[in-house]
Structures are given as structure tokens and as C-alpha cells.
C-alpha positions in Angstrom: -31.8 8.4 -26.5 -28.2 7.2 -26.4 -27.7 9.6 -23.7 -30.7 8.3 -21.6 -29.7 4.5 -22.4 -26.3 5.5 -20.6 -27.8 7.0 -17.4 -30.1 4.2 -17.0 -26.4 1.7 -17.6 -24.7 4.0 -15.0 -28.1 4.0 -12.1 -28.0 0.2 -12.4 -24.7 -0.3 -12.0 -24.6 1.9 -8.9 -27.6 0.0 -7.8 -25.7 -3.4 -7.3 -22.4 -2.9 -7.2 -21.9 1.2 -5.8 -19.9 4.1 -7.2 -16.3 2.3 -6.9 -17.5 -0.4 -9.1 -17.6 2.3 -11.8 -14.5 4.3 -10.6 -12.6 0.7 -10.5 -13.8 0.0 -14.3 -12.4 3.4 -15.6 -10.2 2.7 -18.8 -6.7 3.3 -18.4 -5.8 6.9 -19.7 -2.8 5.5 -21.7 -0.5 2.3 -22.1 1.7 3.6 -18.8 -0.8 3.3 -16.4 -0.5 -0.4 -17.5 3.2 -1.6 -16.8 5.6 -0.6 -14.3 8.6 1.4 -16.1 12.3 1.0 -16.1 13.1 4.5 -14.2 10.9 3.1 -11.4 11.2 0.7 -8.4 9.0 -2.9 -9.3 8.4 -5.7 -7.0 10.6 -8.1 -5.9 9.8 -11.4 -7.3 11.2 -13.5 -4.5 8.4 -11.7 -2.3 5.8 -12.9 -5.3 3.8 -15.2 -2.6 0.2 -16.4 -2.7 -1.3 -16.1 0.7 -3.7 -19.3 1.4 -6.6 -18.8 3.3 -9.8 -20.9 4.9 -13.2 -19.3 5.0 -14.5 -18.2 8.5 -18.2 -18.1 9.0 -18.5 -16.1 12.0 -16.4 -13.0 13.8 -15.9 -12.1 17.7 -13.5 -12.2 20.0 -13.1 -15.6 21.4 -13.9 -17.1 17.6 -10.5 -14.7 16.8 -8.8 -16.4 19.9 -9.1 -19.9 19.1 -8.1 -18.9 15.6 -5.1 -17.6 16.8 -4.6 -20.8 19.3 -4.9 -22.8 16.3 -2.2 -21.1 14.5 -4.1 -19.0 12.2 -4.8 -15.0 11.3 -8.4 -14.3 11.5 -8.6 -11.8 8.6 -11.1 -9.3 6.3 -11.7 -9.1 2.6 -13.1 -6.0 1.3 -14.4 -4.9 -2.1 -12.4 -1.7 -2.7 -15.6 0.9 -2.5 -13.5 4.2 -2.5 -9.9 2.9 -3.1 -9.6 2.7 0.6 -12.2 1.9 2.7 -14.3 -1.0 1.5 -17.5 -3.3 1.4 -19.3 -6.3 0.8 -16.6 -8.4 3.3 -15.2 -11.9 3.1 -14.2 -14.0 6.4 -11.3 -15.9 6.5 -8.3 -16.9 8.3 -4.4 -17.4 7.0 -2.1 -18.8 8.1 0.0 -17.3 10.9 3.3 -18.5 9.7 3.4 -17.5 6.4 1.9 -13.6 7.6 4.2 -13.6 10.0 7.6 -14.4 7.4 6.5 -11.9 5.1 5.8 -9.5 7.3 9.5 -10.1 8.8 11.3 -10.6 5.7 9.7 -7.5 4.1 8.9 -4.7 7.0 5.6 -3.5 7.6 5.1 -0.4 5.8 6.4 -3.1 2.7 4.3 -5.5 3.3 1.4 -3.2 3.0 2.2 -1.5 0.0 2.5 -4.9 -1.6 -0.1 -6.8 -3.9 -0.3 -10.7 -3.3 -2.4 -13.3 -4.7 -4.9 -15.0 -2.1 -6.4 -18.6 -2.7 -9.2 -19.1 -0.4 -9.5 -23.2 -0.1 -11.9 -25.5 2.1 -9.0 -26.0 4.2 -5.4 -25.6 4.1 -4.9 -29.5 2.8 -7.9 -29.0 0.2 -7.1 -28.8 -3.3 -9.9 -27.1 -4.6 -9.9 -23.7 -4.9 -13.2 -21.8 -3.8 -12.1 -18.2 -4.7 -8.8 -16.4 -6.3 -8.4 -12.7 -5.8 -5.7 -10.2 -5.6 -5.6 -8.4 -2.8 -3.7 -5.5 -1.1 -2.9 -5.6 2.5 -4.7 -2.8 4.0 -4.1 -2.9 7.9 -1.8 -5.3 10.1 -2.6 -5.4 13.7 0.2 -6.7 15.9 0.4 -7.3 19.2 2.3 -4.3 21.2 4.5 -6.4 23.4 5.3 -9.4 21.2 4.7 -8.2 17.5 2.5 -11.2 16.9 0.0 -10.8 13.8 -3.5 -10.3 15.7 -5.5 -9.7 12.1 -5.2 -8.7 8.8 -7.4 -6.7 6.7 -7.2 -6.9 2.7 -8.9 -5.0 0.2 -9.2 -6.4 -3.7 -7.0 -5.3 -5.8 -8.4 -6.1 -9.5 -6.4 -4.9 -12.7 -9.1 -1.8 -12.5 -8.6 -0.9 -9.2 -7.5 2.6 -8.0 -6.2 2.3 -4.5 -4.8 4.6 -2.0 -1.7 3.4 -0.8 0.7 5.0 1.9 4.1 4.4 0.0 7.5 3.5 2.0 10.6 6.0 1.6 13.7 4.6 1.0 16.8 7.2 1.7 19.8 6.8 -0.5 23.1 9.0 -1.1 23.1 9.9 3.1 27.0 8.8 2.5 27.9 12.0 0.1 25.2 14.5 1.3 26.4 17.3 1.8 25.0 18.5 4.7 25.2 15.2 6.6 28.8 14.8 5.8 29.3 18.6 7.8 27.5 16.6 10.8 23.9 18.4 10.3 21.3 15.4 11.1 18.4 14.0 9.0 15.1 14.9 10.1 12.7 11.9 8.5 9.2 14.1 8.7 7.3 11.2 6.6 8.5 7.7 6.3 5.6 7.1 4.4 3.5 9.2 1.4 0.1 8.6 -0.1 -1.2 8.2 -3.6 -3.6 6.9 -5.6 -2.1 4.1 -7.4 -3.7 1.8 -10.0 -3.5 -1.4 -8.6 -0.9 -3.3 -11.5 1.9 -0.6 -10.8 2.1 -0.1 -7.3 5.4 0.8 -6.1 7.0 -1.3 -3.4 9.0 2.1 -2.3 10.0 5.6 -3.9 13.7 6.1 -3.9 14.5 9.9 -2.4 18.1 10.8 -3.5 20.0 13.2 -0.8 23.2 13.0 -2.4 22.9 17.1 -3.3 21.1 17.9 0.0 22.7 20.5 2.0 22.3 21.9 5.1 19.0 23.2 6.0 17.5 21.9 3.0 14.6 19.8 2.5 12.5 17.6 -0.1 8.9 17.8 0.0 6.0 15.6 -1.6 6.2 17.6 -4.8 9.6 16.3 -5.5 9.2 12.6 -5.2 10.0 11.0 -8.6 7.2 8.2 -8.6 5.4 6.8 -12.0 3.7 9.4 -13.9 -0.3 7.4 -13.1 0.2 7.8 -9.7 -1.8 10.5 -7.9 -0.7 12.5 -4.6 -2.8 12.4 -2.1 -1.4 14.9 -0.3 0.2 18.6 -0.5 2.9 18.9 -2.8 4.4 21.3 -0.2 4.2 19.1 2.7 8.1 18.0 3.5 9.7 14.4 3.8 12.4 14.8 5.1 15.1 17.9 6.3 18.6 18.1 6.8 18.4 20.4 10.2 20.9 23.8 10.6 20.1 27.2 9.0 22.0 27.7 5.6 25.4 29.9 5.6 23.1 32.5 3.5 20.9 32.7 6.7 23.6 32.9 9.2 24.9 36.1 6.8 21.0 37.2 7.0 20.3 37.1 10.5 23.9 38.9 11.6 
């Protein structure tokens, strides 16, 4: 009976909110998946922004265009429905300004590996608040010759959310490697990687330490030190980055 009961809970619940709904609600495993941890990078505080926002009742191009002419970012809110791709959308527009600081104070890749909190208001002078959400910039379309912000698309980013997230690389110890120091260059193969994060400890970067890389060594995906909830979502084998050269041991080889 108690197993019946359950089904029918889970069929409902797929019903009217879909299968992330119940993949977002999943209770955390332990208390790390919880809080960020002092080994790993957190989130700068001075980047700790709420994005305002207007509702926009309709979508197409010349609605985007006056938008734009008006000074704001005709942007997308999606429910997260597979921690990537997502549904039940929101209209609104930000403002231009404020995307377009972040964006420059922070770098792109950062900017969308960050979580903000997004007040949608009547308009920009109201203050009452129609909705509250966090949200994780999930795509930032600029404009190729002038780098202005065309549109934005967020997903939610609730407490229970799982969310894939390409995570920047940051490079440190280039100035004792090794192999860089004997003139061998750095070959960046990814300057991003993707994992499945849970949405209160995603990392603004992952720090990859060259300081013993020699040359014709590499790191791969398998070797990133990241928090221990975080998921690859890609192969462990598949490199980051490369100092290039063969190693003395295969110059001796190939003689």
C-alpha cells in the first residue's frame, strides 16, 4: 500500500511539474553538498549583485530592438527541467548597464558560472517586488563586432537544484613550471570543464596547479581538484591543458 501511495505521489508530481522537479527536490547526500569548503574557491562577495528586471509580455525581433534602444536586455527565465535545458519561461528585460558591468568586471565564462539573485519589479522605479528567484546565467549573446549584450538567458537556481555548469580554469604556478621555465609552451586544450553542481556550491573557477608540470606533460579532467558533490560531466581522460615537447625519456626512446 505504502508502496502504491508513493508511485501515485511520484506520477502526480511528474504530471505538473516534470521529472526535474523531482531530481531538483533530491535530499542532499550529506552536509558537504551544503556549504562551500575551505580547500575550495567561493564567490566573491563584491560580485554578490541582484540583477533587477521588468516583465516583458511579448518576444520578436523588433520588440527585442526597441528594448535594446531603450537601454535594456531582453532576457529568458527557465525552470531548470534537466539541469540544463529548461521550461515553463519567464519574459523580461534587465537592464543593460548593470549586465554589461558584470559582465566586464567578471569575464564571460565567470559571469556564467555565477549565481545572482534576480528581482523582477513593475518597473525599474517600482518598489514592489513581483517575483524573487535565483538564477544562473545560462547563455550571453553579444554582439560580434561591438560586444554589446544582445540577450541573456537564466535558468533557476533553487537550493535543490542540480545544474550543469561549464566551470572556468584558472592557471597558477606557470612562473616555476618546469617545463615552461625550459621555454616548452602551454597548450590550453579546455578553458572551461563541465559538472553537475548543486546549485549553493558552485565554483566560480577550479584552480589547476602547474608548478610540477614538465615538459610534455599534461593534466586531464580526472585530476581537477573541485568539491567532492560535484559531478564530471565529462571523461576523466579528456586533457586541460599540455605543456608541448616530447619528454627526455622519449627522446632516449625514439633514438
Amino acid at each position: 500500500m505504502l508502496i502504491r501511495r508513493a508511485t501515485h505521489s511520484t506520477n502526480l508530481l511528474r504530471r505538473f511539474f516534470g521529472t526535474a522537479a523531482l531530481l531538483q527536490e533530491q535530499p542532499p547526500e550529506s552536509p558537504l553538498y551544503l556549504t562551500y569548503l575551505d580547500d575550495f574557491p567561493k564567490p566573491d562577495p563584491k560580485y554578490a549583485e541582484t540583477i533587477h528586471a521588468i516583465p516583458r509580455a511579448t518576444s520578436g525581433k523588433n520588440i527585442s530592438a526597441k528594448e535594446r534602444k531603450a537601454g535594456r536586455v531582453p532576457s529568458i527565465v527557465f525552470e531548470a527541467e534537466d539541469g540544463q535545458h529548461g521550461g515553463n519561461k519567464r519574459l523580461i528585460s534587465v537592464h543593460t548597464n548593470q549586465i554589461k558591468k558584470l559582465v566586464n568586471h567578471m569575464g564571460r565564462s565567470f559571469f556564467l558560472s555565477r549565481v545572482f539573485d534576480l528581482e523582477v519589479r513593475p518597473d525599474f522605479e517600482s518598489e514592489d517586488i513581483v517575483e524573487k528567484v535565483r538564477v544562473l546565467p545560462r547563455k550571453l549573446h553579444l554582439h560580434a563586432g561591438t560586444d554589446a549584450v544582445l540577450n541573456i538567458t537564466f535558468i533557476r537556481a533553487p537550493s535543490s537544484a542540480w545544474l550543469k555548469v561549464d566551470i572556468p580554469i584558472v592557471f597558477r604556478g606557470d612562473d616555476v613550471s618546469p617545463g615552461l621555465k625550459k621555454g616548452s609552451p602551454l597548450n590550453v586544450i579546455n578553458r572551461t570543464v563541465k559538472f553537475l553542481c548543486p546549485a549553493d556550491i558552485i565554483p566560480p573557477y577550479i584552480d589547476v596547479d602547474l608548478s610540477e608540470l614538465d615538459v610534455g606533460q599534461k593534466i586531464v579532467a580526472g585530476d581537477l581538484k573541485v568539491h567532492p558533490a560535484l559531478k564530471l560531466l565529462r571523461s576523466k581522460d579528456d586533457a586541460v591543458c599540455k605543456i608541448m615537447g616530447a619528454r627526455v625519456s622519449d627522446q632516449k626512446k625514439s633514438k
